[in-house]
FITI-779046 format. One line per 5 residues: their letters; for each residue x, y, z of C-alpha. Coordinates in Angstrom, 2 decimals. Layout:
<atoms>
a) X:Y:Z ~ ...
</atoms>
This chain:
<atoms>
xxxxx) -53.53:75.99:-71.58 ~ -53.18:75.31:-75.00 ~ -51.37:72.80:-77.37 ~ -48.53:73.64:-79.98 ~ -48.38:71.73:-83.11
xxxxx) -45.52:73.26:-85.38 ~ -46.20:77.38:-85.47 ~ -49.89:77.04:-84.88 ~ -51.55:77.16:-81.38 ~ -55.05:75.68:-80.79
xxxxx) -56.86:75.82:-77.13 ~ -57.25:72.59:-76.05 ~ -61.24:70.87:-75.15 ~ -60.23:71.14:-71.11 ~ -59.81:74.96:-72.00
xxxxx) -63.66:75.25:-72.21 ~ -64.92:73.45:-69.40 ~ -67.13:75.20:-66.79 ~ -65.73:76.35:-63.51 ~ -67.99:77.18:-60.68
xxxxx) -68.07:80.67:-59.98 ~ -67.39:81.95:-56.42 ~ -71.31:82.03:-55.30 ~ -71.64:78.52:-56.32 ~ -68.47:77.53:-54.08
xxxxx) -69.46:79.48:-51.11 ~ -72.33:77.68:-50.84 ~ -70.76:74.12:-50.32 ~ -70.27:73.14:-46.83 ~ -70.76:69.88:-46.64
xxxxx) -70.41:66.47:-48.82 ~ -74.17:66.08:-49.24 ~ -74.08:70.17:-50.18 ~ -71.74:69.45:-52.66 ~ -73.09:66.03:-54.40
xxxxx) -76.82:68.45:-54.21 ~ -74.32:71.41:-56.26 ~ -73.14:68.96:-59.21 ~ -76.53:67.15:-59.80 ~ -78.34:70.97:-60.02
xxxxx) -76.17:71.58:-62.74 ~ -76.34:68.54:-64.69 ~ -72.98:66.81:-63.72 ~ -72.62:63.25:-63.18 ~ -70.61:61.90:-60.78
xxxxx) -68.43:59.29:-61.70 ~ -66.17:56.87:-59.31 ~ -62.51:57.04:-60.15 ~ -61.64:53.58:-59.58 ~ -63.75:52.88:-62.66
xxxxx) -62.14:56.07:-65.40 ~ -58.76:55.78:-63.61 ~ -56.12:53.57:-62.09 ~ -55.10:49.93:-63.17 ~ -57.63:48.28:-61.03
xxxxx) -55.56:47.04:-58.12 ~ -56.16:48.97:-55.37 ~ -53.04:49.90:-53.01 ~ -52.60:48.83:-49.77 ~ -52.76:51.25:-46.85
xxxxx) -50.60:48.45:-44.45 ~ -48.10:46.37:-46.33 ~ -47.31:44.45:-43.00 ~ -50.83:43.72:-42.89 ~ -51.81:43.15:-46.59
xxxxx) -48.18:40.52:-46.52 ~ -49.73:38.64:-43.80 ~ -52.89:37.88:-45.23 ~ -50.88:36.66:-48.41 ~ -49.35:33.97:-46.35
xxxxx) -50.01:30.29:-47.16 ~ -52.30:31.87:-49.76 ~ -51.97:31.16:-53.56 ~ -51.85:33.92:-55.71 ~ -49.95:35.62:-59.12
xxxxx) -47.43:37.84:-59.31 ~ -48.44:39.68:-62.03 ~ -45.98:42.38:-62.48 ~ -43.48:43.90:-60.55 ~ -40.78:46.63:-59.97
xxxxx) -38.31:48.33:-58.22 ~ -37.68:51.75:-57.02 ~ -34.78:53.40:-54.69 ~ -35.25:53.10:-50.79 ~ -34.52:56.29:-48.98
xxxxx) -32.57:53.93:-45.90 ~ -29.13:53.53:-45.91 ~ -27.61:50.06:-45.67 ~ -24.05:49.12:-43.73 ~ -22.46:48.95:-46.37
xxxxx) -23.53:52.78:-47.13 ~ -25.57:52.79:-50.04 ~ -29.40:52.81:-50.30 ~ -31.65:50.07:-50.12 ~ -34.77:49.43:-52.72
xxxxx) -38.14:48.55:-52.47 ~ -40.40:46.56:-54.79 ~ -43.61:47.34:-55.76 ~ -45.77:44.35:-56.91 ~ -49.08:43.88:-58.81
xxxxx) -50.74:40.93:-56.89 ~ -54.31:39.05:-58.14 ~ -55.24:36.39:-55.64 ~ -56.86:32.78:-56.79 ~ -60.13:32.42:-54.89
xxxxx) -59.89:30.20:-52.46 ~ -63.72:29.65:-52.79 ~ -66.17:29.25:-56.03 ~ -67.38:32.67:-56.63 ~ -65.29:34.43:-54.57
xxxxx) -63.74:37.84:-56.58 ~ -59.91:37.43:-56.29 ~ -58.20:40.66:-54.34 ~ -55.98:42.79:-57.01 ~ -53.43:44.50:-55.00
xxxxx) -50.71:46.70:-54.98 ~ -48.20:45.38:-52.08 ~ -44.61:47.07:-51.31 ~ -41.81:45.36:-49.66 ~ -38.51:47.15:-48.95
xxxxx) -36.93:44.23:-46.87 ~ -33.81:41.55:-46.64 ~ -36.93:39.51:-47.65 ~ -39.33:39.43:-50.65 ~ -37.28:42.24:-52.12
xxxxx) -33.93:40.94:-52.40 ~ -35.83:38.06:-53.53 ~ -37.52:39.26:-56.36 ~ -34.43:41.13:-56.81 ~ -32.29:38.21:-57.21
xxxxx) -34.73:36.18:-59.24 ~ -35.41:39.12:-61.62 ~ -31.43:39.08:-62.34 ~ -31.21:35.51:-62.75 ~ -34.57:34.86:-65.20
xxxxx) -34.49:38.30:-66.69 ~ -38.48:38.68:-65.84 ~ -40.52:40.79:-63.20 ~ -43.88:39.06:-64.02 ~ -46.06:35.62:-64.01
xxxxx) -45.03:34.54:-61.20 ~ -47.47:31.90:-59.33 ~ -47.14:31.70:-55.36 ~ -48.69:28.29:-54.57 ~ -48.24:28.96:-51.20
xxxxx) -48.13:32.72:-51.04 ~ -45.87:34.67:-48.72 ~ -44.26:33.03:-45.07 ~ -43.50:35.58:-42.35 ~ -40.32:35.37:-39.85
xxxxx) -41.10:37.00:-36.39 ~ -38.75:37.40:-34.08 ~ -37.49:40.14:-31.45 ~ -35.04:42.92:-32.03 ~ -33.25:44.23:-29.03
xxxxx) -30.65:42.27:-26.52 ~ -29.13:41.97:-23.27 ~ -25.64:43.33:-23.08 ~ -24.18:43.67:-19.44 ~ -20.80:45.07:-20.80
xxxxx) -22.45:48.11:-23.02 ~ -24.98:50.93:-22.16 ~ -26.39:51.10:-25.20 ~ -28.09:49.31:-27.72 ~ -28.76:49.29:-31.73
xxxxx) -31.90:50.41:-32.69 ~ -33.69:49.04:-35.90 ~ -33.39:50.44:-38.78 ~ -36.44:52.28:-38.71 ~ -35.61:54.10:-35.92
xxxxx) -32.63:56.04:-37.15 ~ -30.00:53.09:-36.85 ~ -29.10:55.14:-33.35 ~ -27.97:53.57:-30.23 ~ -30.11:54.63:-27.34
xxxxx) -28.87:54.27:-23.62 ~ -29.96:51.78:-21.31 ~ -28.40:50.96:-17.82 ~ -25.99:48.30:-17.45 ~ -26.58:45.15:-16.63
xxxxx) -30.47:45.91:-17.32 ~ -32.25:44.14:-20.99 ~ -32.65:46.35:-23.69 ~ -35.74:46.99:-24.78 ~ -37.16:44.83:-27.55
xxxxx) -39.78:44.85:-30.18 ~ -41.07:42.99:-32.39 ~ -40.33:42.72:-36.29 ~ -41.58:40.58:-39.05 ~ -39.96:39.62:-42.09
xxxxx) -41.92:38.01:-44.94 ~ -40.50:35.76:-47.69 ~ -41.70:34.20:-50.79 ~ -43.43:30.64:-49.31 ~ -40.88:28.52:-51.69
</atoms>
């Protein structure tokens, strides 16, 4: 690879970097082989989170990471949104937000959690959504309370129709069921800003 600046091209510094040669890579077949493979040869290994990233470390369950936010105080530091790939009645598709979260400790010492938290719902997106239009900000935001969840059931008893509506998650399909029989329900949260 190399860089153009007007007519001249120069190779660039990652040009010249070592590469393990084939023997070297054949020999690696496990973690411990490999950690053994870059200390012989004088490389350092460095965590990522520490070179790379902002810091706040992604959640792998948003449903999970919301709950523990509830009742719990913390800053919106920054957020933003991005196009949803489900379809809403009305046709068109639905967004999500992505939000930069620091927690306050709730105890003295205690290292606040810096997350990254998505929410794609009727809830704390449309929220944010709304409040972004009306205050023409997406950050500093302090939750004194944190998030609030809604549970409740999806799924009904309808003697008159054999089949019900599915969530949204599931396709938006209706799925038989016999008459006269309930439908199936499950159970779905939706979490709000705690205001």
């Amino acid at each position: 690879m190399a860089k153009q600046s007007g007519t001249e091209v120069t190779p660039l510094a990652v040009d010249t970097l070592a590469r393990p040669d084939d023997d070297e890579l054949r020999g690696i077949e496990s973690f411990e082989d490999a950690v053994a493979a870059l200390q012989a040869t004088g490389v350092d290994i460095v965590s990522a989170e520490e070179l790379l990233g902002t810091g706040f470390r992604r959640v792998l369950s948003d449903e999970a990471a919301k709950a523990e936010l509830c009742e719990r105080p913390f800053l919106l530091y920054h957020w933003f949104f991005s196009p949803g790939s489900y379809i809403k009645a009305d046709g068109g598709y639905g967004q999500f937000v992505t939000m930069f979260i620091i927690t306050e400790p709730r105890t003295k010492g205690e290292d606040p959690l810096r997350l990254i938290v998505t929410d794609g719902s009727t809830g704390i997106a449309d929220e944010l959504w709304n409040f972004t239009e009306k205050y023409s900000r997406n950050r500093g935001l302090y939750l004194k309370d944190g998030f609030r969840a809604s549970t409740y059931e999806i799924g009904s008893v309808d003697p008159t129709d054999s089949s019900v509506p599915m969530p949204a998650d599931k396709g938006g399909v209706k799925r038989p069921v016999r008459k006269g029989f309930p439908a199936p329900t499950e159970p779905a949260t939706t979490f709000y800003l705690n205001v």
